[in-house]
N, C-alpha and C positions, 0 to 999 in steps of 0.2 A: 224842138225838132226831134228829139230822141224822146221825148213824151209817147208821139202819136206814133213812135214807130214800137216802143215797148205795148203801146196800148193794143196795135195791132196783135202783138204776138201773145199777151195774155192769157189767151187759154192755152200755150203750148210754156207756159215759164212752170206748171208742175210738172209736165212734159221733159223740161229742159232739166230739172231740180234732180229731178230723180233719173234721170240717166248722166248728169253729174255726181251722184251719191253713191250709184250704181260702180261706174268710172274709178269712183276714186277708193271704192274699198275693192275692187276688182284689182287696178295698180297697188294697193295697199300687199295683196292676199300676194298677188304675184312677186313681190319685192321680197315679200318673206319668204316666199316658197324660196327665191334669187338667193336668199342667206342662208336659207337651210341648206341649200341642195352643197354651197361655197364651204361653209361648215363640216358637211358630209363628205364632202370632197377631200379636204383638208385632213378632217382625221382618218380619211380611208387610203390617201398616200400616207400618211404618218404610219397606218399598219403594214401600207404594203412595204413601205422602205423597214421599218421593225423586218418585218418579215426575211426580205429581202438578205441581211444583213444576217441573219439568224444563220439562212441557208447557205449564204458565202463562209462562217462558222465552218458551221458543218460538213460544207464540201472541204476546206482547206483540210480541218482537223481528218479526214478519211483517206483525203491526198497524200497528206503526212503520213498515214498510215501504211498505206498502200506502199508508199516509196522506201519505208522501213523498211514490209515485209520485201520488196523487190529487190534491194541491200542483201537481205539477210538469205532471200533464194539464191544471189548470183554469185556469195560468198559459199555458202556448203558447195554453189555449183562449180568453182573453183576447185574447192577442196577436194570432192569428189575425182574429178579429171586427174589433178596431180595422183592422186591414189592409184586412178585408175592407169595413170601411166607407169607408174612405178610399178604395179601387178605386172604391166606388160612385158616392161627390162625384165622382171624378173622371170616370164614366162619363156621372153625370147633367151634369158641364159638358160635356164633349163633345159631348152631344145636344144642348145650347144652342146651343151653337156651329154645329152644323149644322145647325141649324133657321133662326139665321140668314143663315147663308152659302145656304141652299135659299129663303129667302121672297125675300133680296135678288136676286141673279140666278137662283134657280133651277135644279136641276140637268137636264143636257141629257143626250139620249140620241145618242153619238156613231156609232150604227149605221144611224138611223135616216135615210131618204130619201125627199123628196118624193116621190108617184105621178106619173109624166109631167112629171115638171120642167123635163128635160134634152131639149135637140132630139135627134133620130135621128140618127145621123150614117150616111150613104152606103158611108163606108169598110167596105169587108171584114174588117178587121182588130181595128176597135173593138169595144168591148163593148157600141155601141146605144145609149149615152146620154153625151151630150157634156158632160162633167167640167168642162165651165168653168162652164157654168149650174147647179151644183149648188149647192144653198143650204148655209149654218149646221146643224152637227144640232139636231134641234129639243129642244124646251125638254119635259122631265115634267111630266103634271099636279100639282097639288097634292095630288092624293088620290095618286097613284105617290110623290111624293117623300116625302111621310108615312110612306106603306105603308115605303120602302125604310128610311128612318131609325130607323123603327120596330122593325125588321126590325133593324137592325144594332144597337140599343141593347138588343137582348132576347139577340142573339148575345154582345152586349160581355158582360151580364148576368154567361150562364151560364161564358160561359169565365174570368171572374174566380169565378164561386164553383165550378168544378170546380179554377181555380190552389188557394183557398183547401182545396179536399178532399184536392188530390194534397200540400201542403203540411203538412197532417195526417198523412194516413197516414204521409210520410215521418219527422215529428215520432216519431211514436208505433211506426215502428218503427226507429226510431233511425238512417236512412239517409240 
């Protein structure tokens, strides 16, 4: 029964052979290419996890760093501030101090000269007003002696907190 039916198909069994042979080195090529590519696969997560692993490394190790230097800024920036407060007491007693040293006598203006104090002198020679009748330089107002204290506590101020910046920068850049 299966005679007459192979006998039919006969001229198609080289037909059939070779698209069998065909087939099966076709599923052969592709099963390798299936290993290779599993292969590839495999050791290219094995680099990226290396990899991976490298750069987790590396970032920790820079963290670590980073978190040193942040330490070691937030401590000079500590230190800095108490200084810089301590500058300040000591600016604000100095303004004390000179507030009372100006209320008690008063600060004087050594430049200053009476108008027409001094008699004329006749001499050719002199400068016109006779040196012996010249009085004491006079004394600043209160509102001058303020302004000027003022004036020097605002200066003290800034040049203590520019010591305190130039003493930064040099911190931080390590000079």
């Amino acid at each position: 029964m299966f005679a007459g039916l192979f006998a039919a198909f006969a001229p198609y069994r080289l037909i059939a052979s070779i698209i069998a042979v065909a087939a099966l080195f076709g599923g052969t090529y592709i099963y390798a290419q299936h290993r290779q590519y599993q292969a590839d696969s495999a050791a290219y997560a094995a680099q990226t996890l290396a990899i991976s692993q490298a750069a987790s490394k590396a970032l920790q190790a820079a963290n670590d760093k980073a978190a040193a230097v942040e330490q070691s800024l937030q401590s000079t920036k500590d230190q800095l501030e108490i200084q810089n407060a301590q500058s300040k007491k000591a600016i604000d007693a100095a303004l004390a101090v000179n507030r009372k040293l100006a209320t008690g006598a008063g600060l004087r203006d050594p430049g200053s000269r009476t108008a027409c104090s001094g008699t004329v002198s006749k001499d050719t020679g002199s400068t016109g007003i006779d040196t012996a009748t010249t009085t004491e330089p006079a004394r600043l107002s209160d509102t001058a002696a303020e302004f000027l204290l003022t004036f020097a506590y605002d200066a003290d101020q800034v040049a203590a907190y520019a010591q305190t910046c130039h003493d930064w920068a040099m911190s931080v850049t390590g000079k």
